[in-house]
C-alpha positions as CSV (number, residue, x, y, z in Angstrom):
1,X,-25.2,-14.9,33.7
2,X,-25.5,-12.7,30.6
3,X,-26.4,-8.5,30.6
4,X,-29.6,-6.4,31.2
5,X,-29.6,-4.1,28.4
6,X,-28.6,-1.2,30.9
7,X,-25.7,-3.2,32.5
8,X,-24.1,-3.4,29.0
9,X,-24.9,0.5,28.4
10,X,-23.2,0.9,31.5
11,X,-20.3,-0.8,30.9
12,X,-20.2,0.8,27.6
13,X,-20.2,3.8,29.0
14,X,-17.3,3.2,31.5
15,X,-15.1,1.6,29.0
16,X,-15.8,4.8,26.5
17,X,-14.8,7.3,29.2
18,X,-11.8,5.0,30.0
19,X,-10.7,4.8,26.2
20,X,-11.0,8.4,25.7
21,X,-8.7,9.2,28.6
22,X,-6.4,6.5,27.8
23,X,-6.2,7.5,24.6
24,X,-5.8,11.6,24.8
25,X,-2.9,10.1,27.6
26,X,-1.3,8.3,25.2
27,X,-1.3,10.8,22.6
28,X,0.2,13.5,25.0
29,X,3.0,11.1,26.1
30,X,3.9,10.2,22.4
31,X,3.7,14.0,21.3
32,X,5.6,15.0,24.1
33,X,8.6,12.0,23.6
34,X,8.6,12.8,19.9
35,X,8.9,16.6,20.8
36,X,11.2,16.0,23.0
37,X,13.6,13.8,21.5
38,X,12.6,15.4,17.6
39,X,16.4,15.3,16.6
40,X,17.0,11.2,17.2
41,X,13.2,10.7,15.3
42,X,14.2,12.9,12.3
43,X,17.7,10.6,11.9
44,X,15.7,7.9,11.9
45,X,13.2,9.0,9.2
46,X,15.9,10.2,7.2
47,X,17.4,7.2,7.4
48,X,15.9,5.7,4.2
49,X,17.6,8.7,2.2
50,X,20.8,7.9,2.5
51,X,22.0,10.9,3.1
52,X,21.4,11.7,-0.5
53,X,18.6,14.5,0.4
54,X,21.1,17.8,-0.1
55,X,25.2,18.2,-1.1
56,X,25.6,19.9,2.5
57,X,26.7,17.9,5.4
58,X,25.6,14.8,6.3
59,X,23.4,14.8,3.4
60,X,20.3,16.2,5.3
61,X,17.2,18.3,4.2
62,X,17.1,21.7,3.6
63,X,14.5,24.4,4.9
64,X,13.6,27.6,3.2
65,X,11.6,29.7,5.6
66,X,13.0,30.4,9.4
67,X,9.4,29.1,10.7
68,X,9.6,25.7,8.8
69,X,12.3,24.1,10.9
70,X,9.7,24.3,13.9
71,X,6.7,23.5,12.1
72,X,8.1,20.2,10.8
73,X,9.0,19.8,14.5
74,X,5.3,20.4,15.3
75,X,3.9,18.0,12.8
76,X,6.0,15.5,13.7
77,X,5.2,15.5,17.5
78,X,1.9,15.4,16.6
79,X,2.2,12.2,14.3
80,X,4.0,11.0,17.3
81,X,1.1,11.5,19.0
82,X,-0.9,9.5,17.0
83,X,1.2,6.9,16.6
84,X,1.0,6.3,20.7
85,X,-2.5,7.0,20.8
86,X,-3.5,4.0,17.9
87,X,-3.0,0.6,19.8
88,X,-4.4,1.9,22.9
89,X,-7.7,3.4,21.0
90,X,-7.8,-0.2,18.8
91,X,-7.7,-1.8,22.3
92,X,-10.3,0.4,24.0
93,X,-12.8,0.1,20.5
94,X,-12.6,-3.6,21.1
95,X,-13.2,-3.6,25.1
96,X,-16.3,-1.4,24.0
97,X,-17.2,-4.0,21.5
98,X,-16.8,-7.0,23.7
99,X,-20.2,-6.7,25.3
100,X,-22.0,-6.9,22.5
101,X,-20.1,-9.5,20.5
102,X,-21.3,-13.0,21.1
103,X,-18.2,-15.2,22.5
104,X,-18.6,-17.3,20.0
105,X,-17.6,-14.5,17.3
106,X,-15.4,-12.9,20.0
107,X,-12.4,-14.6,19.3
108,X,-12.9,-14.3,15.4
109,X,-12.9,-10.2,15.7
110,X,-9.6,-10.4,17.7
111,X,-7.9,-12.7,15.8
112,X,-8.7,-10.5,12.3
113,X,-7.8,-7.3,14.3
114,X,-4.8,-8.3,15.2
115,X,-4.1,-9.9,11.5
116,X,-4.6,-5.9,10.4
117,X,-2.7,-4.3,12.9
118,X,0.4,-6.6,11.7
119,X,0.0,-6.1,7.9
120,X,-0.2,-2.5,8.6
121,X,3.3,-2.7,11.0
122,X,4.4,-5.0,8.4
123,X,3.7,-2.1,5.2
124,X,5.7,0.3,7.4
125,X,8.7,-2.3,7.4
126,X,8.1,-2.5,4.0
127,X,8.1,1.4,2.8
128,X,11.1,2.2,5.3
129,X,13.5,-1.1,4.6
130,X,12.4,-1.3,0.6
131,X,10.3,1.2,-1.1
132,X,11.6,4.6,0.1
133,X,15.7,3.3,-0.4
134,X,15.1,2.2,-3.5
135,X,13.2,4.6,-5.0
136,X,14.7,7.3,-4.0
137,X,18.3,5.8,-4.7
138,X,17.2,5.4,-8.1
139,X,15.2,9.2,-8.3
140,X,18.1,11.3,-6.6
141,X,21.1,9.3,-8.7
142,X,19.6,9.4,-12.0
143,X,20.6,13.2,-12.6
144,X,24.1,13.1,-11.5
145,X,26.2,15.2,-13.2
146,X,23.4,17.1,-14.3
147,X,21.3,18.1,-11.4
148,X,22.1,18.5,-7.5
149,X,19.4,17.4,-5.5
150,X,18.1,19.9,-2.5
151,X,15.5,18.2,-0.9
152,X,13.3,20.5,1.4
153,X,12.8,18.9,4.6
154,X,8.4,19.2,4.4
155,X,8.5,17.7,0.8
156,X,10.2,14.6,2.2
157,X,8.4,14.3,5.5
158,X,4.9,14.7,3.5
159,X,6.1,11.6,1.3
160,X,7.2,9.8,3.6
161,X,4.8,10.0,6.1
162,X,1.7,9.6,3.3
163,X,3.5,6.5,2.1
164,X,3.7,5.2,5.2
165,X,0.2,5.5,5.8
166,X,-1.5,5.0,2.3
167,X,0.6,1.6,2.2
168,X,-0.5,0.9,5.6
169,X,-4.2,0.6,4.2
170,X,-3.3,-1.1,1.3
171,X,-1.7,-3.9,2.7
172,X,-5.2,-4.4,4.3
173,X,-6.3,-5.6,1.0
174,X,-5.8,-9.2,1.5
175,X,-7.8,-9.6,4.6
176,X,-10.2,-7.3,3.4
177,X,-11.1,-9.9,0.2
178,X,-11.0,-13.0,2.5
179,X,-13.9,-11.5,4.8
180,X,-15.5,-10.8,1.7
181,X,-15.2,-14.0,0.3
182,X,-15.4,-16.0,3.5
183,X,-19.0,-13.9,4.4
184,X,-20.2,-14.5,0.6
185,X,-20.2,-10.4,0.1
186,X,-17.9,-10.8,-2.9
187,X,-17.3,-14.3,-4.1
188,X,-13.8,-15.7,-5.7
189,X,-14.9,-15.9,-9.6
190,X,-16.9,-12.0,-9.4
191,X,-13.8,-11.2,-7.6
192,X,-11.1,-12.6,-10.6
193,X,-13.4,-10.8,-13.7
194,X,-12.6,-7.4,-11.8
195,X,-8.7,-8.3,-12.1
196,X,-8.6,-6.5,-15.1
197,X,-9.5,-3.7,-13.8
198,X,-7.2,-3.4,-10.6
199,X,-4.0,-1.9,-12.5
200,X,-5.8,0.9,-13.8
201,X,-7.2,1.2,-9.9
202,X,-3.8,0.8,-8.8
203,X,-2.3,3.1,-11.0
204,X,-4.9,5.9,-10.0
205,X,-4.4,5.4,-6.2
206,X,-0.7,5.6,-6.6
207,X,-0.7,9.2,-8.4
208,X,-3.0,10.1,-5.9
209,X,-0.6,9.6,-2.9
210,X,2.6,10.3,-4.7
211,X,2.2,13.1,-7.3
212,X,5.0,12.5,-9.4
213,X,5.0,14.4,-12.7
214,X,7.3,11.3,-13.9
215,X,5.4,8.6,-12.8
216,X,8.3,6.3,-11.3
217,X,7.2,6.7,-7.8
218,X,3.8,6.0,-9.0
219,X,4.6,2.5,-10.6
220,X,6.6,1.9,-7.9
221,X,4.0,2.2,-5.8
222,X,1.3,0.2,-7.8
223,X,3.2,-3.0,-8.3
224,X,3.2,-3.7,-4.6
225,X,-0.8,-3.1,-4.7
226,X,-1.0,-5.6,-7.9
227,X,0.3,-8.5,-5.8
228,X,-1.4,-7.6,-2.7
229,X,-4.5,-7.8,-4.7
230,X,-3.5,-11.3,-6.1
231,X,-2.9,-12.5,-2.2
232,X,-6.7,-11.5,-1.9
233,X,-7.3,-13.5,-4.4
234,X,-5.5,-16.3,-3.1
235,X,-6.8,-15.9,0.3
236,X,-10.5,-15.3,-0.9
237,X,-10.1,-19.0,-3.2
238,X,-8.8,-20.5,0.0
239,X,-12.6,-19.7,1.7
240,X,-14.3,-21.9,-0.9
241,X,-11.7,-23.6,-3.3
242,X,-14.6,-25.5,-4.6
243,X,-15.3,-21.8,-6.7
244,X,-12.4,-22.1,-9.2
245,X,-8.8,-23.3,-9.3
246,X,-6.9,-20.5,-8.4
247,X,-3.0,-22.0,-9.3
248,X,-4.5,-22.7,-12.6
249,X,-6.3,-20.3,-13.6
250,X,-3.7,-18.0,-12.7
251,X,-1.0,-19.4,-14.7
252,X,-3.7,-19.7,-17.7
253,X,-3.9,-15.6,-17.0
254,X,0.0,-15.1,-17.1
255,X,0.0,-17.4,-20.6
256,X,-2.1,-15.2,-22.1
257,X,-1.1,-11.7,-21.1
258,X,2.4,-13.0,-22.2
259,X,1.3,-14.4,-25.6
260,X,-1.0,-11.3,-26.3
261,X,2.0,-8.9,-25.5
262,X,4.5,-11.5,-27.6
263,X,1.7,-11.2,-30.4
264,X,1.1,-7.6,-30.1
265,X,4.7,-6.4,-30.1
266,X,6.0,-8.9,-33.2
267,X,2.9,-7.2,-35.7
268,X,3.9,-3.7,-34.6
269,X,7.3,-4.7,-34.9
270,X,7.1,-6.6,-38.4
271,X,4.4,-4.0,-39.3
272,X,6.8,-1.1,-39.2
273,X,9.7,-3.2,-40.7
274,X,7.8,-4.1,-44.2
275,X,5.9,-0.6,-43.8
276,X,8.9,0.5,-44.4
277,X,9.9,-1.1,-47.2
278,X,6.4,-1.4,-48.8
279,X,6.2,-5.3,-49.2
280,X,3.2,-5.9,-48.2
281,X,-0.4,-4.3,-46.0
282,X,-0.9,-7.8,-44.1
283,X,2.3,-9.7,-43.5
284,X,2.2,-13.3,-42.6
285,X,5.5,-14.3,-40.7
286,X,5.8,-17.4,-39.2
287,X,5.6,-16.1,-35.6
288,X,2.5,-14.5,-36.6
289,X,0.6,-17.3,-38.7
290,X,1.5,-19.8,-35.6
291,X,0.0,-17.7,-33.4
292,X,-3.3,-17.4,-35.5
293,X,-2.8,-21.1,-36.2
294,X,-3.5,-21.8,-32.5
295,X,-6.4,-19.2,-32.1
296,X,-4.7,-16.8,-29.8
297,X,-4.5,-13.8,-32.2
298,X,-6.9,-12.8,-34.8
């Protein structure tokens, strides 16, 4: 027997009040345990590190004003928060949603949900167990012997956390092209001619969340975004693979890239040798005169 309008208001209306309290519970509880036990949850952050973060025992963070210690303790219980209060708020948006979702689609919006909510658990695994070791292995070693690293405890938190988050939504990429490709919204071949485009998009959103005056953290951060972009791809072909031939076409890309870069770096190369030397304005190696041969340099 399906709904009056009003019934489905109603229960609306009860499930909104429900997820609200649910949700400012959850958050309190979370808060509270990460207030509580703020010692054991700043370990485990620091984890990454290495204990590579300061020369002073242990390895751990500095502070540099007598308020910041607390603060940081603040911030984090309220991330703590947060983090508690997420899966019961996605569960309470979708209870709200259920009513006005026909069953036929019902089971779609669960199954993509919960396909986000892993990739975003899984981008955490990722930045804890991968990115943040190795880059900052690589970025606190590099100076030794010249530089000491002191590490203050709110500069590492802030780029930890935002890398946590920011990679969060980037792994959402992937799904994000499928349902784009599978609703006919963006369609496989419009979505390969923007390829070209997505490093210099990749690059940008890195330096956004991790201003690095280096840049390492930056590419570091963009190559993971590169191949999340080429799953979309992937996943959006697998919608229609009637569109294009993904394997192929791919490999057809990665032949040319190569052969451009080969091409490009041998005339700079063979251009500065005979520059040089003054033999001649337009040299014609063999390297060269193959690749022009075969049409893939003029």
């Amino acid at each position: 027997m399906s709904l009056s309008a009003y019934e489905r208001g109603y229960k609306f209306g009860q499930r909104f009040r429900n997820t609200v309290f649910l949700s400012i519970l959850a958050w309190s509880i979370g808060a509270g345990a990460t207030f509580w036990w703020h010692p054991e949850v700043f370990a485990f952050l620091q984890v990454p590190a290495g204990g590579m973060l300061s020369p002073f025992e242990g390895g751990l963070p500095i502070i540099t004003a007598p308020q910041d210690g607390f603060g940081a303790t603040i911030g984090l219980s309220m991330k703590g928060g947060q983090v508690a209060a997420f899966p019961v708020l996605a569960v309470g948006l979708l209870s709200m949603l259920k009513p006005f979702v026909p069953k036929r689609f019902w089971l779609f919006v669960v199954v993509y949900s919960a396909l986000m909510l892993t990739m975003f658990v899984g981008a955490q695994v990722f930045v804890y167990y991968v990115m943040m070791p190795v880059s900052l292995k690589f970025l606190l070693t590099f100076g030794a012997g010249i530089v000491i690293p002191v590490i203050i405890l709110s500069e590492y938190m802030a780029l930890l956390l935002a890398l946590l988050f920011w990679m969060g939504v980037a792994f959402q990429l992937p799904i994000v092209m499928n349902l784009l490709a599978k609703f006919r919204l963006v369609k496989y071949p419009r979505a390969k001619t923007l390829r070209k485009w997505v490093p210099w998009v990749a690059l940008i959103f890195s330096a956004l969340i991790t201003p690095s005056l280096d840049g390492t953290l930056t590419l570091m951060v963009a190559a993971p975004i590169l191949l999340l972009y080429e799953f979309g791809l992937f996943f959006g072909w697998l919608e229609h693979p009637r569109e294009g031939n993904y394997p192929s076409e791919l490999l057809d890309d990665i032949v040319k890239f190569a052969t451009y870069t080969l091409s490009l770096v041998a005339n700079m190369i063979f251009g500065v040798i005979l520059g040089v030397f003054g033999v001649v304005r337009q040299p014609v190696v063999p390297l060269v005169w193959w690749l022009r041969k075969h049409g893939l340099v003029s």
